[in-house]
Structures are given as structure tokens and as C-alpha cells.
N, C-alpha and C positions, 0 to 999 in steps of 0.2 A: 458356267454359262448355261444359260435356258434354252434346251432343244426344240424347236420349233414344233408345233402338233402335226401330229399324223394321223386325224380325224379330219376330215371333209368337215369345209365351213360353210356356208351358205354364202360368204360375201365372197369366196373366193373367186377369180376372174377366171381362172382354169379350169374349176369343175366346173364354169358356167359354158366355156367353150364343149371341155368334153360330155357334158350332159346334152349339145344343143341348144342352150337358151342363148348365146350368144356366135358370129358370125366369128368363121376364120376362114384361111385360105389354107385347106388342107393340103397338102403334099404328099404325105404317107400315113397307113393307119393300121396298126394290126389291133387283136383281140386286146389287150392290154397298151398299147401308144398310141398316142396320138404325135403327127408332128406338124406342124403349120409353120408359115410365113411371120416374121417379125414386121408388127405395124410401125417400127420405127427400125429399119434397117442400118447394119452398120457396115455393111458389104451388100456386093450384088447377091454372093446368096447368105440369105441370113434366116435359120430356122430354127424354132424352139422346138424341140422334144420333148416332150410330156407322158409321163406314165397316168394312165386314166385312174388310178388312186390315185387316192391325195397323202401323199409323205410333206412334210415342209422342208425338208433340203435334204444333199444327197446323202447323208450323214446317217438319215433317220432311214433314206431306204435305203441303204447298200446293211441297216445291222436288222429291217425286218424282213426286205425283200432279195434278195441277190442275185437272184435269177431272174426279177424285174428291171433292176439296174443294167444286168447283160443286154437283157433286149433292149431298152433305153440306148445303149450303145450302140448294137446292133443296127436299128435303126438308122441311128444317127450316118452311121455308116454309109447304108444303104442311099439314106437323103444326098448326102453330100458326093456319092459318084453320081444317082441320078440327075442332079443338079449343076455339078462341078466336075471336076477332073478328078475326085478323090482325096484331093490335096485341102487338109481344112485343118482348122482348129475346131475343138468340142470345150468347153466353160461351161462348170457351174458357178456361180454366187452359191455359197453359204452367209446369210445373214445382214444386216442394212448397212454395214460398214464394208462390205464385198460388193457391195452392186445390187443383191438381192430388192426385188420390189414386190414380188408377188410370192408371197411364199407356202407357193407348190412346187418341189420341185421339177426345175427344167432345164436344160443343159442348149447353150446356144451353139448349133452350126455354123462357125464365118468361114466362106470359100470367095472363090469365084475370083480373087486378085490375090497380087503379093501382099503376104501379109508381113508387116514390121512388127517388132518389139518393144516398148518404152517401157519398162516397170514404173508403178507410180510410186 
């Protein structure tokens, strides 16, 4: 299987938010993450985390970066008590048969309700 690139694309959607050329609703941001509001929520709180590289899935940064991926998590962490009770789930999609649609990777926070389980 083809590992998604871990070069910054120009049509990418994320390095367009983390560059500034496009609008989000930030929530947290250190030297390295971004995290923002999902424009199509699937919970009350629903936030992507973004590493301001661009890796294309978590695969590609957990084998160049690992201590970006910590923070990535960290993060997430952080979003999800300041937002929530602490109580969340963190996803990534690896690839277009995972979910994946924009491939930068980014790991989605869902909090804020009970959350159920259906594998598909």
C-alpha cells in the first residue's frame, strides 16, 4: 500500500487553514498544533487536531515525527477537558476507505455526549 506524502501540497485544505489563507474556529494552538472546530460536527464537541506539518496520515508522522504526534495528543487532551468533561474519544482515518478525506493528518475529538459503539 502507498503511504500518503509527507510534503505539504498546495491544494491541501489544512495547510490552507494552518498558513491563514482559509477561516476556522480555533480552540487551541501551540508552536506546532493547531486545533479547530469540525464544520460538520458529529457531537457537541467535535475538534480536529492538526499538526502545522503536513504528514498524510498518522502512520507517516508517528515514524518521522514522535514527539509531534505526543503533542498532537496532548493537545487533544487539553481540547477535550477544556471543552468537555475530559471524557472523549480521539480517531484518526488512515486512508479513503477509513474515512480519510483530507489527507493531512488529523485526529478528531468527539465529547460532550454518551458516546455509543456500532463497528461497521
Amino acid at each position: 500500500m502507498e503511504r500518503m506524502t509527507d510534503t505539504a501540497e498546495t491544494d491541501c485544505l489544512f495547510c490552507k487553514i494552518v498558513a491563514g489563507d482559509l477561516p476556522a474556529d480555533v480552540v487551541e494552538t501551540t508552536e506546532r498544533v493547531v486545533a479547530f472546530r469540525d464544520i460538520d460536527p458529529q457531537a457537541p464537541v467535535h475538534v480536529l487536531v492538526v499538526p502545522k506539518e503536513h504528514h498524510g496520515d498518522v502512520s507517516v508522522l508517528a515514524a518521522a515525527d514522535p514527539t509531534l504526534l505526543a503533542e498532537v495528543v496532548s493537545v487533544a487532551d487539553t481540547v477535550a477537558h477544556d471543552l468537555a468533561d475530559g471524557q472523549y474519544r480521539f480517531i484518526f482515518n488512515s486512508g479513503p476507505r477509513a474515512g480519510q478525506s483530507v489527507f493531512h493528518v488529523h485526529g478528531h475529538v468527539i465529547a460532550g455526549t454518551q458516546l455509543g459503539w456500532s463497528p461497521a
